[in-house]
C-alpha positions as CSV (number, residue, x, y, z in Angstrom):
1,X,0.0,0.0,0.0
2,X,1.3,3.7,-1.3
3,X,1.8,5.5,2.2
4,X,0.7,9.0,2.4
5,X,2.9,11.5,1.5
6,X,2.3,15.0,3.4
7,X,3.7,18.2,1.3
8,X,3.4,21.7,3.1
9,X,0.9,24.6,2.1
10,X,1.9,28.0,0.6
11,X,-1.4,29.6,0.2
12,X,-3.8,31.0,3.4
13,X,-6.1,27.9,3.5
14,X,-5.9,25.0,5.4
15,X,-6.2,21.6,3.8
16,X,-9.6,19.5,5.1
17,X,-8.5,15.6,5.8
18,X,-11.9,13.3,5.4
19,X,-10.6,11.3,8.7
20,X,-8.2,12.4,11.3
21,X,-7.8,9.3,14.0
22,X,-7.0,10.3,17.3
23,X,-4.7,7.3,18.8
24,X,-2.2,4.6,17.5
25,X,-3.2,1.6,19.7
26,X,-4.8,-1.2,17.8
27,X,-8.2,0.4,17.5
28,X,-6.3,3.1,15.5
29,X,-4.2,1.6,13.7
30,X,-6.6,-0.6,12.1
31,X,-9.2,2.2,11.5
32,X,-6.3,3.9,9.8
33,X,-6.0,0.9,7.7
34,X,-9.6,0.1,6.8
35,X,-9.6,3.7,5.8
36,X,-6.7,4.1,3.6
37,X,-7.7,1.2,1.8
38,X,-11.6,2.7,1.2
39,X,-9.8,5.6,-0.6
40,X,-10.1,8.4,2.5
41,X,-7.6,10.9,3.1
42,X,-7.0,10.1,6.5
43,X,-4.3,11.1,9.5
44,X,-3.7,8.7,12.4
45,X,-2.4,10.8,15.6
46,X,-0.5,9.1,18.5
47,X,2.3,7.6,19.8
48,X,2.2,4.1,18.2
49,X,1.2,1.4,20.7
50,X,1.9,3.4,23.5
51,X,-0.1,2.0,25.8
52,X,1.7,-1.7,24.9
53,X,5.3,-0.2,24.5
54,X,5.0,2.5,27.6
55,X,3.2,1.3,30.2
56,X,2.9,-2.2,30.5
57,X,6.1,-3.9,32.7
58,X,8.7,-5.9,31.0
59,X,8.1,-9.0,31.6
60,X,4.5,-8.8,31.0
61,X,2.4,-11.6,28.6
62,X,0.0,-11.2,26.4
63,X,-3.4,-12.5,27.8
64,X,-5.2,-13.6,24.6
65,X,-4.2,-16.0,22.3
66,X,-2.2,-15.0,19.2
67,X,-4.7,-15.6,16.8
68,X,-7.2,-13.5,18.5
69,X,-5.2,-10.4,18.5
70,X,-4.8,-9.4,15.1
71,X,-4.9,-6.0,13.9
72,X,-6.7,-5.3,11.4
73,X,-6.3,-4.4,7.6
74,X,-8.8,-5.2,4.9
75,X,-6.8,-7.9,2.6
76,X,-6.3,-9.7,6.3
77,X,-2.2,-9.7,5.3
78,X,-1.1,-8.1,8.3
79,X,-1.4,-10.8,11.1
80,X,0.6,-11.5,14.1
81,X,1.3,-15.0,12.4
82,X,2.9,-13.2,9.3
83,X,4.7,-11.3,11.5
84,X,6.3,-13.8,13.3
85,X,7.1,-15.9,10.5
86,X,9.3,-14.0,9.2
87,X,11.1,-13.3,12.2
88,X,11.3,-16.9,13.2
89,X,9.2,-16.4,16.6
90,X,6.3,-18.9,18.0
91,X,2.9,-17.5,17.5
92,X,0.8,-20.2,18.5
93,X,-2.4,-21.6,20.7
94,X,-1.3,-22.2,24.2
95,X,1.6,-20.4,24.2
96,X,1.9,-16.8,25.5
97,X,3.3,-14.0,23.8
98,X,5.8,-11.4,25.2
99,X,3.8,-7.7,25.7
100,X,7.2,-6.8,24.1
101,X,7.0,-8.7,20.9
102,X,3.2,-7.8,20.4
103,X,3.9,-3.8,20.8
104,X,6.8,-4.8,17.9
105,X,4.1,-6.0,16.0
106,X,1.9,-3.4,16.1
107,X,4.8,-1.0,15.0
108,X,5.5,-3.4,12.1
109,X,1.6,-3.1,11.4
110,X,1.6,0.5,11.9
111,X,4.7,0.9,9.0
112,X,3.0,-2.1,6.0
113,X,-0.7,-0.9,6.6
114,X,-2.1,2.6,6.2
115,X,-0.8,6.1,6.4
116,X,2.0,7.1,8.2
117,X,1.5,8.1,12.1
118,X,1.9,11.1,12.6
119,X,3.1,11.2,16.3
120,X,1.2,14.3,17.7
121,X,0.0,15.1,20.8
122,X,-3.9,15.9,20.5
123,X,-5.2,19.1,23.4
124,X,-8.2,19.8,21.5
125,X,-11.4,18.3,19.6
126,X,-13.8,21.1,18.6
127,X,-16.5,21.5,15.7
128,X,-15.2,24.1,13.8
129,X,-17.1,26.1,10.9
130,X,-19.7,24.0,8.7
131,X,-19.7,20.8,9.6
132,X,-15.8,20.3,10.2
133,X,-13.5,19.9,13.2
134,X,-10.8,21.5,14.6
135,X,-8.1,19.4,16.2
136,X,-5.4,20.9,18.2
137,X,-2.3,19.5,18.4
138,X,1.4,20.8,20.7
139,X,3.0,20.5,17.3
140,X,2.2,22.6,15.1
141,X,-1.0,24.3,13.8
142,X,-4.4,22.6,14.3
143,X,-5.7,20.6,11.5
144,X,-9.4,20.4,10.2
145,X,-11.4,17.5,9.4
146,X,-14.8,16.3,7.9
147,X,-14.9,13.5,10.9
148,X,-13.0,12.0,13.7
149,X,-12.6,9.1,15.3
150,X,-11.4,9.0,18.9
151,X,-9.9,5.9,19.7
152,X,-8.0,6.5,22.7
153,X,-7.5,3.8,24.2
154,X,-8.2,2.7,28.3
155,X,-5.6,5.6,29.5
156,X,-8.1,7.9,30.0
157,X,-10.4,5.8,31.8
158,X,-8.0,4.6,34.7
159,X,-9.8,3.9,38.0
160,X,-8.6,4.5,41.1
161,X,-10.7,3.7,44.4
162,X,-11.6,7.0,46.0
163,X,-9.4,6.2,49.2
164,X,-6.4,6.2,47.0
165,X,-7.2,9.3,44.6
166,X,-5.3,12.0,47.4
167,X,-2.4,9.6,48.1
168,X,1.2,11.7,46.0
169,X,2.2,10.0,42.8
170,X,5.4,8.2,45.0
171,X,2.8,6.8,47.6
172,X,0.2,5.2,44.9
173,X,0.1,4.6,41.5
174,X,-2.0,2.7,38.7
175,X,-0.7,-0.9,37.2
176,X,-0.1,1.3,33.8
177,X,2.3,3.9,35.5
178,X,5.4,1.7,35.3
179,X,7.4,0.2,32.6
180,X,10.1,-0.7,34.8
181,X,9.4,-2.2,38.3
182,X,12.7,-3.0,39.3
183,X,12.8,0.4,41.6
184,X,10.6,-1.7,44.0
185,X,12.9,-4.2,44.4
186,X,13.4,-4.1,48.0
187,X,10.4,-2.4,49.2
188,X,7.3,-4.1,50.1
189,X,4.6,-2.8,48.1
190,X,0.9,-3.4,48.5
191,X,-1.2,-4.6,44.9
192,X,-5.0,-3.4,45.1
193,X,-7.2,-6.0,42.7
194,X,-8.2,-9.5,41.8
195,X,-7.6,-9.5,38.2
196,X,-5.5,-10.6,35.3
197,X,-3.1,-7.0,35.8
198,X,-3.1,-7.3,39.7
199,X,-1.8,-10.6,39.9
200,X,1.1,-10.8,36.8
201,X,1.8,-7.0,38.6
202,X,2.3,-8.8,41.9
203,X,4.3,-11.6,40.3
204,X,6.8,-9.6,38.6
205,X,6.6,-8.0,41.6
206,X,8.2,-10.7,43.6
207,X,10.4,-12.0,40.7
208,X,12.2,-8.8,40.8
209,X,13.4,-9.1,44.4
210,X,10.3,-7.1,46.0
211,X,7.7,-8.1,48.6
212,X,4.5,-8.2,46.8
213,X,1.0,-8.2,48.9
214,X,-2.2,-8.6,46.7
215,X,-5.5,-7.5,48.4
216,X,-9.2,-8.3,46.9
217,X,-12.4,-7.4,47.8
218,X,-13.7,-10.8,46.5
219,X,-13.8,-13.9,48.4
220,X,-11.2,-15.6,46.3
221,X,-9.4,-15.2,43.0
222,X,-10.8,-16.8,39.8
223,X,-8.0,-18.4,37.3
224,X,-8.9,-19.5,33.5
225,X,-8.8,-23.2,33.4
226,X,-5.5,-24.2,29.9
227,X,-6.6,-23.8,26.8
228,X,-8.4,-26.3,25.0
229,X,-6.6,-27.5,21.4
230,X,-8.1,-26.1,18.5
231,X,-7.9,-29.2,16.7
232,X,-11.1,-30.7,18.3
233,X,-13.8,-33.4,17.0
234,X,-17.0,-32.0,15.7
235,X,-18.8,-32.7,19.0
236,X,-16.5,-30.9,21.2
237,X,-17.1,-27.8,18.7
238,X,-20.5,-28.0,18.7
239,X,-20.5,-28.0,22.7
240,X,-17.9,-25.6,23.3
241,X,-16.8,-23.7,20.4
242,X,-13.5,-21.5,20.3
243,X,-13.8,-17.6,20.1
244,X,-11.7,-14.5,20.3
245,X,-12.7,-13.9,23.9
246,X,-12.8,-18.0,25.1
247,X,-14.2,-20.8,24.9
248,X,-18.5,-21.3,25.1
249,X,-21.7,-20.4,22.7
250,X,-21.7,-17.0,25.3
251,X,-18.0,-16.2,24.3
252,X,-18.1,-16.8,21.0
253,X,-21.5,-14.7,20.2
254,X,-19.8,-11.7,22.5
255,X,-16.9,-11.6,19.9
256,X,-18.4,-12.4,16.9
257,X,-22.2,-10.7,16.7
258,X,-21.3,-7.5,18.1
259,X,-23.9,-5.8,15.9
260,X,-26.5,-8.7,17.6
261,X,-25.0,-7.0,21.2
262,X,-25.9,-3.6,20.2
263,X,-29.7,-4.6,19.6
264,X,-30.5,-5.4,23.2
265,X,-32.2,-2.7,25.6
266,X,-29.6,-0.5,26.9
267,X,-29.0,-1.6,30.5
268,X,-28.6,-4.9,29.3
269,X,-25.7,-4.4,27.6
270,X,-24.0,-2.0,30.0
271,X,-24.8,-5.2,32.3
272,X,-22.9,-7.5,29.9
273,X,-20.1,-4.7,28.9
274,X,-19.3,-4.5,33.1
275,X,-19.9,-8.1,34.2
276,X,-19.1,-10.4,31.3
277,X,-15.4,-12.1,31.3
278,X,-14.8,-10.4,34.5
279,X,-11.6,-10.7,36.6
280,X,-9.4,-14.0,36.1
281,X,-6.0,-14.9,36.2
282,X,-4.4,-16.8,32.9
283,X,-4.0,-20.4,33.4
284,X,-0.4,-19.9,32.7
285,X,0.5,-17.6,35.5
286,X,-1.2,-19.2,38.6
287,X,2.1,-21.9,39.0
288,X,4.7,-18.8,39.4
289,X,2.1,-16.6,41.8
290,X,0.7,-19.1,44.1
291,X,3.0,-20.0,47.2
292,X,5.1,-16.4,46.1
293,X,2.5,-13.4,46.7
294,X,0.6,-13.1,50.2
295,X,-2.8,-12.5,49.5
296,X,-5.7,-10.9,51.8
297,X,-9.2,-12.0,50.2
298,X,-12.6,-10.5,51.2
299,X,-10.8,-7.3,52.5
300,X,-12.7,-4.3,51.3
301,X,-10.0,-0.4,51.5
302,X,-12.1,2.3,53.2
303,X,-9.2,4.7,54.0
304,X,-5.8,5.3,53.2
305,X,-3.3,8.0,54.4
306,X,0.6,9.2,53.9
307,X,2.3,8.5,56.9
308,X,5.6,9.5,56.7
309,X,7.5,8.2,53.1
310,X,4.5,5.2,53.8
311,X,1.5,4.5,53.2
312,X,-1.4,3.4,55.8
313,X,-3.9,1.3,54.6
314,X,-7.5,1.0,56.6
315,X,-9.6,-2.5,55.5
316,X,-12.2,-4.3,56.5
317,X,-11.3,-8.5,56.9
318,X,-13.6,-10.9,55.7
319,X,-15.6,-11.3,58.9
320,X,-16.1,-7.1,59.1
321,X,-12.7,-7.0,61.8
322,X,-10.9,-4.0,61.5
323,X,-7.4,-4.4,59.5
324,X,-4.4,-1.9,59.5
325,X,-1.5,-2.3,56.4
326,X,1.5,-0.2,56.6
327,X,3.2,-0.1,53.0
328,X,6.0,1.2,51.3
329,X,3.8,1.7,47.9
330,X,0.2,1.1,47.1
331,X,-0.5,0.0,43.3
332,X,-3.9,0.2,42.0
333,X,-4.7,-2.6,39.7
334,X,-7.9,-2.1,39.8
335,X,-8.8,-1.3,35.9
336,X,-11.1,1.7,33.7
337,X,-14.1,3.2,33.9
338,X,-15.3,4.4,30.4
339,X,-17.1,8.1,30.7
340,X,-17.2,10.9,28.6
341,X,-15.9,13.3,31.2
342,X,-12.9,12.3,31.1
343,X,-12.2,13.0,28.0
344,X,-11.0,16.0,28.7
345,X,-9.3,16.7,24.6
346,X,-13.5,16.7,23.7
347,X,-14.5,20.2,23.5
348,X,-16.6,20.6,26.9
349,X,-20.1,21.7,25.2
350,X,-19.8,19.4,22.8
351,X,-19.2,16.7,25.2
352,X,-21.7,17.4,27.5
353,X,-24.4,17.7,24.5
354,X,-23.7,13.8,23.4
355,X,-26.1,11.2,23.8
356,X,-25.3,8.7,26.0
357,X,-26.1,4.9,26.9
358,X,-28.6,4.3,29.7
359,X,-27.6,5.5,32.8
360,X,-23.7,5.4,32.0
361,X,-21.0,7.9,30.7
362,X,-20.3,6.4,27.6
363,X,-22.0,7.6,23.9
364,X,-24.6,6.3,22.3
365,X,-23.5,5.1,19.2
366,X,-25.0,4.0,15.6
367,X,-24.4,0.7,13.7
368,X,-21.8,2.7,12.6
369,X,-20.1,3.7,15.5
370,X,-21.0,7.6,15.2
371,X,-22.1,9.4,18.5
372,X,-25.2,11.7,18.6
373,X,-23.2,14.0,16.6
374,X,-22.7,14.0,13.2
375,X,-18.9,13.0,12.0
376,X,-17.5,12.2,15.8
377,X,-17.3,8.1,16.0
378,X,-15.5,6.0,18.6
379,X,-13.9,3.6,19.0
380,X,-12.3,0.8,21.6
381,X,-13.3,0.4,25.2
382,X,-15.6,3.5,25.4
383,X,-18.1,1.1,23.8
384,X,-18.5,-1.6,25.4
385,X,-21.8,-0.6,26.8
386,X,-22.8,-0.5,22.9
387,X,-21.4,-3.2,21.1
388,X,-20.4,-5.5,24.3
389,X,-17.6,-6.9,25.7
390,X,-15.2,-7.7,22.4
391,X,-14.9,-3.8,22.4
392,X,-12.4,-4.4,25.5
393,X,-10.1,-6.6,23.6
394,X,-8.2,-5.8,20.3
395,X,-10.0,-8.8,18.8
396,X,-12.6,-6.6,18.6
397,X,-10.9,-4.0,16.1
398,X,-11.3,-6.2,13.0
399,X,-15.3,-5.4,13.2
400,X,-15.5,-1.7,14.8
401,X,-12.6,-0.6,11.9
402,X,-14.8,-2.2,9.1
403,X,-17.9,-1.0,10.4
404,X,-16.6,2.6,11.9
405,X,-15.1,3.2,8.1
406,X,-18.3,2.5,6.6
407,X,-20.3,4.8,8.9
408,X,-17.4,7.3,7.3
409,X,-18.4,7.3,4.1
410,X,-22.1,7.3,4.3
411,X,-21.5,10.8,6.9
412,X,-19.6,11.7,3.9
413,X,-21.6,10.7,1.3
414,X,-24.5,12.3,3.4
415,X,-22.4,16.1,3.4
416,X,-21.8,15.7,-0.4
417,X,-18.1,15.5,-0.2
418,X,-15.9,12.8,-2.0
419,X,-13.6,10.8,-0.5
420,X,-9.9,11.1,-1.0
421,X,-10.0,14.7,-2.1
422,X,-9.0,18.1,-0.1
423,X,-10.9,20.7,1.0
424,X,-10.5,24.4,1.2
425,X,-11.2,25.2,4.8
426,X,-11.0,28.0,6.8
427,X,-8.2,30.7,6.7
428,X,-5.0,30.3,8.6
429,X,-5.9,29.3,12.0
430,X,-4.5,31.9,14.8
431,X,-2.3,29.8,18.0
432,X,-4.2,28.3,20.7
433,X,-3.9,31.0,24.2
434,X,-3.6,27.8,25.7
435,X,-3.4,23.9,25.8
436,X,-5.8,21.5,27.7
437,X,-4.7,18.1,29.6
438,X,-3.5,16.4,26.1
439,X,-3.9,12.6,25.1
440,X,-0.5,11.1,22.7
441,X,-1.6,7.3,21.8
């Protein structure tokens, strides 16, 4: 595929792309793809795989299985099997991949299949004339687009339990904040969750010469039972067919009838998008964590305060005693929330005017993917509550880049402009007076 080439303007007006894509994670990257190939002058914005190359730990696996975490491009060349073929790595069922060699991938996606990233750091998404955006970058001047898709990524959305939130950055921090965790080694540090990211955390944790604690509000910690072969007899498909999110007729219709998803009632699906494939350990991990990482279960954090260069923790025990913690650092593995209002790149009015679904924070969205206004689509975790739970996992980029592209075109087709050619917009635009809290990636 020809990669776009990007010459500079002499004259007073400001080119109009049809797409600009705001984020380079998976989600991005393939809706760059998809739309490249559909003949759309599109711009992907981020820092490629950022959230897979910056913070995830070293040392970290890849949770699903390779051939359920594709990225996406149309012709389907661009696999994570091609790509390890030709660099002599395993890229098979049952055996997990390093985070490192994944983000590797992506990059190798993000080079072969669509336009080139363009690695800017996005402050501002604002409608902007007739029926354009503006999208303000740090570098450089803003750009102007027919319609955007925001596809940042679980970043935004970090949760943090409310007893945590005033602890300082070297107290308490979120299982995305580090890349390196050796500068624990030594201290005792204190893991808040029961899921997949708590537990590898924890174990790294302890590999690396630190003393890991996990504590869980639930009663005990749930662990995927190995994978079953894919070569099965037709029985064993029947009863329990493979899918990109597991095994079972309720896995496999989550990742493969998203559009199916989206036609329940509302609170339905935000049901499914916060409950379905909830926390779990991989199979794979369970021999090196239990036996290695202390674990309180059934204890439920109500306070938490900086004593000293420590942290005191205040729980509840599993028969409602009172339980004290003194720790050198608390980590919070303890996930995203999707919600509009904390996106705070999305011009405010605009924001607050969007539809959303049921009771939640997140957009309502078309078949499409477009919110309640016309050109902005999204993409990724943010909907979940629409399209259900495959929307969490970059198996569920294939279908939201193919689908999200096509909504494209018909908002497109629908404002009378044609694909693939530029637009005179607005004059020069004059420097922002100032930048808001900025998303790269």
């Amino acid at each position: 595929m020809n990669r776009t080439q990007r010459t500079p303007r002499t004259d007073r007006t400001q080119h109009v792309d049809d797409l600009v894509v705001i984020g380079a994670g998976p989600y991005g990257l393939s809706i760059g793809a998809h739309a490249a190939a559909a003949g759309l002058d599109v711009r992907v914005l981020g820092r490629p795989m950022a959230s897979w190359r910056d913070h995830m730990p070293e040392g970290m696996f890849l949770k699903s299985e390779p051939w359920a975490s594709n990225l996406s491009d149309p012709a389907g060349r661009h696999t994570l099997a091609a790509y390890c073929a030709g660099r002599g790595l395993p890229a098979e069922h049952g055996h997990p991949m390093p985070i490192s060699a994944y983000a590797d991938y992506g990059l190798w996606f993000a080079r072969h299949s669509g336009p080139e990233v363009e690695e800017r750091t996005v402050t501002a998404v604002a409608p902007h004339g007739d029926g354009c955006f503006r999208i303000s970058t740090l570098e450089g001047p803003p750009l102007l687009a027919r319609t955007v898709a925001l596809a940042v990524g679980m970043l935004p959305f970090r949760h943090y339990p409310r007893a945590l939130r005033p602890l300082p950055a070297e107290l308490c921090s979120h299982s995305t904040g580090h890349r390196d965790l050796a500068r624990f080694r030594g201290l005792d540090v204190t893991v808040i969750g029961g899921g997949q990211a708590a537990m590898e955390t924890a174990c790294l944790l302890a590999e690396l010469g630190a003393e890991p604690r996990l504590v869980a509000r639930a009663g005990g910690l749930n662990w995927n039972t190995p994978v079953k072969p894919l070569a099965r007899g037709l029985l064993h498909r029947l009863r329990d067919p493979h899918s990109g999110l597991g095994t079972g007729w309720r896995n496999w219709a989550y990742a493969e009838l998203p559009a199916a998803v989206r036609r329940l009632p509302a609170g339905k699906r935000e049901r499914i998008a916060a409950t379905a494939l909830g926390p779990a350990g991989a199979w794979w991990l369970r021999e090196r964590f239990e036996g290695r990482v202390p674990v309180l279960l059934g204890h439920r954090l109500h306070d938490a305060a900086a004593v000293g260069d420590r942290t005191r923790l205040a729980l509840t025990g599993a028969a409602g005693e009172p339980v004290v913690l003194d720790t050198g650092h608390v980590i919070a593995a303890t996930g995203f929330v999707p919600d509009l209002a904390r996106l705070d790149l999305l011009d405010q009015n605009l924001r607050a005017a969007l539809r959303r679904t049921g009771r939640g924070g997140t957009p309502e969205l078309s078949a499409g993917f477009e919110s309640s206004y016309p050109g902005l689509f999204f993409a990724g975790l943010v909907t979940a509550p629409s399209f259900g739970p495959s929307m969490r996992f970059v198996h569920g980029a294939g279908f939201a880049a193919g689908r999200l592209v096509r909504g494209v075109r018909r908002r497109l087709a629908g404002r009378g402009a044609q694909p693939g050619t530029s637009g005179a917009g607005a004059a020069a635009l004059a420097p922002e007076a100032g930048h808001p809290k900025s998303f790269m990636g």
